[in-house]
C-alpha angles and dihedrals in degrees: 000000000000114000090231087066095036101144119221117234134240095231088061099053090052100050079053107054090035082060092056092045098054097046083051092044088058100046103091086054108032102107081064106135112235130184122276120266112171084172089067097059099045082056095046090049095050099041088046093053094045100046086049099044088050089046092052096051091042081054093046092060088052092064101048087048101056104007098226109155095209092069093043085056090060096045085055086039086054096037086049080054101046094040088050096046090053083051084048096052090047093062088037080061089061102035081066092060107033094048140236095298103052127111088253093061097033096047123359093043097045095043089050092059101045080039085063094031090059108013087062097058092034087068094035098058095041096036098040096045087089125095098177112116127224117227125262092252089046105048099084092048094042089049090048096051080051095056092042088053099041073057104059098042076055096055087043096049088041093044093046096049098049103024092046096038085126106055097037122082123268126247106203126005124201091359085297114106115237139213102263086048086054087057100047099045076054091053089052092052096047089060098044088055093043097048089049095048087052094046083052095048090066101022099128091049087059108076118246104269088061101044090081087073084086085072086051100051089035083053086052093049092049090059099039087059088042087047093055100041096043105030103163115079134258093029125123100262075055102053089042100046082058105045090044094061088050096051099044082043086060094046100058093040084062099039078050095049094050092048092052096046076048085054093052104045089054090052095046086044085050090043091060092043084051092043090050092048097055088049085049092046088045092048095054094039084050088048091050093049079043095054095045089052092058091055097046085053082046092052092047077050105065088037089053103037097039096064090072094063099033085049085056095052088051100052100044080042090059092029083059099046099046099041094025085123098046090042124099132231094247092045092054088041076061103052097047087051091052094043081051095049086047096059085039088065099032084053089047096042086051087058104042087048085051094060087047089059093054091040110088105229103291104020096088107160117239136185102193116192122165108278113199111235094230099050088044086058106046085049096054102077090049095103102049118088120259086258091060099034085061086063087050129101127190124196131203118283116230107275108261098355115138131175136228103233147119103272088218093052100046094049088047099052084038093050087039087059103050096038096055082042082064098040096055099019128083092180139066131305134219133189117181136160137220145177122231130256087267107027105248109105125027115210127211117214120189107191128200143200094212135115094274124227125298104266088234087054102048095084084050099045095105098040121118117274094356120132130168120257105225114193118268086359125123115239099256114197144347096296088230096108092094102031082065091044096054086044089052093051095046096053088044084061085256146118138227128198151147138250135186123237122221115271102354140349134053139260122207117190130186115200125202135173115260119255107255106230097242123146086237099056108096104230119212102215143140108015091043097166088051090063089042107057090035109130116237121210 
């Protein structure tokens, strides 16, 4: 909440007039003469100096936490109170051994204590009146220069009353207050009431921790009235003046406390909304790395994938032009069927890279249908020229096994695996296709004559741009091929994953749940291709 709406609470309003009434309560007795107990005082001395002291340097943090000038007026107006009041104990000390009648009881001891019952609202009202704020860099030094200079009205106040004893009025003479002490004891009150009327009048501009000031000053009024009705000491205007200023002391230092400990629960509540914005913040920036990553692997996709069909499209191109005269109708009818199939699958592939683009990692869209084995596998030398396809051997598929799987997926991982074992492979090539021990899952194998995987590349053989260095051979494409086929049969429920043949080649296999026969189920089945090379949108 702003400090110019801090609201003042209740609690406060109700220590500080409980201060007044008992002090009021207590006039028409309070020259009532009460036994001696020096003890009293020496407790009172030292509560009062070290709850000031504390407050001021609660007070004080404050400061350097927000800057705001006003609080650091009423630490130095607390530190002013607790310096004066050691000064205060000291001539009490004495007070104890030279008598009653002394010039330490009669002058110095009486004009420290008006000096802190009106000196103390006197700086609170005119200190404390600010609202400007002091930069981060400039707090320690301006609070510095505040204490040097509390120090220094101290010394001043301390240095005039018992120094000057002799020139300044005396307050009671021969244990009896005179007439100069009454009006000064007047002039204090006047400037204790009118400290506290000034604090009221902009309470709800002065934030919350230093609104308990009001107890204090009210405290200072109390004792000034008590003062005045029940001047001689030890009386029981005396005892209760003093124990009201500790306990309104006390008072404030708790209200203080609690305050603060509210501070710092807010600030501990607004750390971990600030420490859960910046996870959040790093989640999202990590998600969009994330995300330009994926693109860029998109990207490396289409270069890389892109090169089979267009290599297809080359080669029939060139096999047509050169042998257009010893081919046969049928075979260029081939061809051209081929060189058509080719574009099918570079135009569908277009489409499906383009949705990948648009899918966050992880998040590949399938439409699974039921693919029958033995159409996947007959579709799944389609893309290799006639040259390859004649070092290509297909085995039966298991009678009546199907697979749950997106169409587009399966022919892609199957076509990614022959072409890189003809690629790599001078040998011979064999797909096949079986069910599991329990018929749940077919596997497809697709077996090489080559040269295998290094055995310490083999963990990193479907990561993303990884590719196994052969000996004497040149790097070919973007070593993504397998990292998509192992996305796209992740997001299809499967697994991909290589094997080494005795004593040489490789054997990659793809496995995907089995299509359960159900009437719902939509079966791929007769025009294969068709369903294939169909564009999604």
């Amino acid at each position: 909440m702003a400090v110019e709406d801090a609201p003042v609470r209740r609690s406060l309003w109700v220590c500080a007039v409980a201060v007044l009434t008992v002090a009021l309560a207590v006039v028409p007795v309070a020259d009532h003469r009460l036994a001696v107990h020096s003890y009293l005082m020496v407790a009172f001395l030292v509560l009062m100096v070290a709850g000031d002291l504390l407050t001021a340097h609660l007070l004080r943090q404050q400061f350097l936490a927000g800057g705001r000038l006003a609080t650091l007026g009423l630490s130095s107006a607390y530190l002013y109170s607790a310096l004066v009041m050691v000064v205060y104990a000291v001539v009490s000390a004495k007070i104890q051994r030279a008598g009653v009648e002394s010039t330490w009881a009669e002058v110095c001891g009486p004009w420290l204590f008006l000096a802190v019952l009106s000196g103390f609202p006197l700086l609170v009202a005119t200190l404390s009146a600010g609202r400007s704020g002091v930069p981060r860099t400039r707090r320690r030094i301006v609070a510095a220069a505040a204490t040097v200079a509390v120090l220094t009205l101290t010394a001043a106040v301390a240095g005039t009353v018992v120094a000057g004893a002799g020139r300044l009025p005396r307050i009671y003479q021969g244990g009896t207050p005179t007439e100069a002490g009454r009006w000064a004891v007047c002039v204090a009150l006047v400037i204790a009431a009118a400290g506290l009327l000034t604090v009221i009048r902009n309470l709800r501009h002065r934030p919350r921790v230093e609104q308990w000031v009001v107890v204090a000053l009210s405290a200072s009024l109390a004792t000034t009235i008590l003062f005045l009705a029940g001047p001689q000491r030890y009386t029981l205007g005396y005892y209760v003046a003093r124990v009201t200023m500790l306990v309104s002391s006390g008072v404030v230092l708790l209200a203080l406390l609690a305050e603060t400990a509210h501070l710092y629960r807010r600030l501990s509540a607004a750390h971990e909304d600030l420490d859960h914005a910046h996870r959040e913040l790093s989640r999202r920036a990590e998600d969009l790395e994330a995300a330009g990553a994926w693109k860029s692997d998109i990207i490396a996709t289409l270069t890389h994938e892109i090169n089979q069909p267009l290599a297809v499209i080359s080669a029939y191109s060139e096999e047509l032009t050169q042998e257009w005269d010893t081919t046969t109708d049928s075979e260029r009818r081939a061809a051209v069927q081929a060189l058509g199939n080719r574009v099918d699958q570079l135009l569908d592939m277009a489409a499906h890279l383009l949705a990948l683009c648009r899918a966050e990692p992880g998040e590949i869209r399938t439409e699974p249908v039921a693919v029958p084995v033995e159409k996947a596998l007959a579709r799944a030398t389609d893309n290799l020229t006639k040259q390859a396809r004649t070092r290509v051997t297909v085995g039966p598929a298991p009678p009546g096994a199907a697979v749950w799987a997106d169409p587009v997926h399966l022919h892609e991982v199957l076509t990614n695996f022959i072409t890189n074992a003809v690629k790599y492979s001078p040998g011979g090539i064999h797909v096949s296709a079986a069910l599991d021990s329990v018929g749940a899952e077919v596997r497809f194998a697709v077996t090489d004559e080559g040269n295998g995987v290094p055995p310490d590349f083999v963990e990193h053989l479907f990561d993303r741009f990884t590719q196994a260095e052969q000996p004497g051979e040149a790097r070919t494409g973007a070593g993504f091929g397998l990292y998509l086929s192992r996305l796209l049969a992740e997001a299809n429920h499967g697994q991909v994953w290589y094997e080494a043949v005795v004593p040489h080649g490789s054997r990659f296999l793809l496995r995907l749940p089995c299509a359960q026969r159900h009437p719902s189920l939509r079966l791929v089945d007769g025009d294969l291709p068709d369903e294939f090379s169909a564009t999604r949108q």
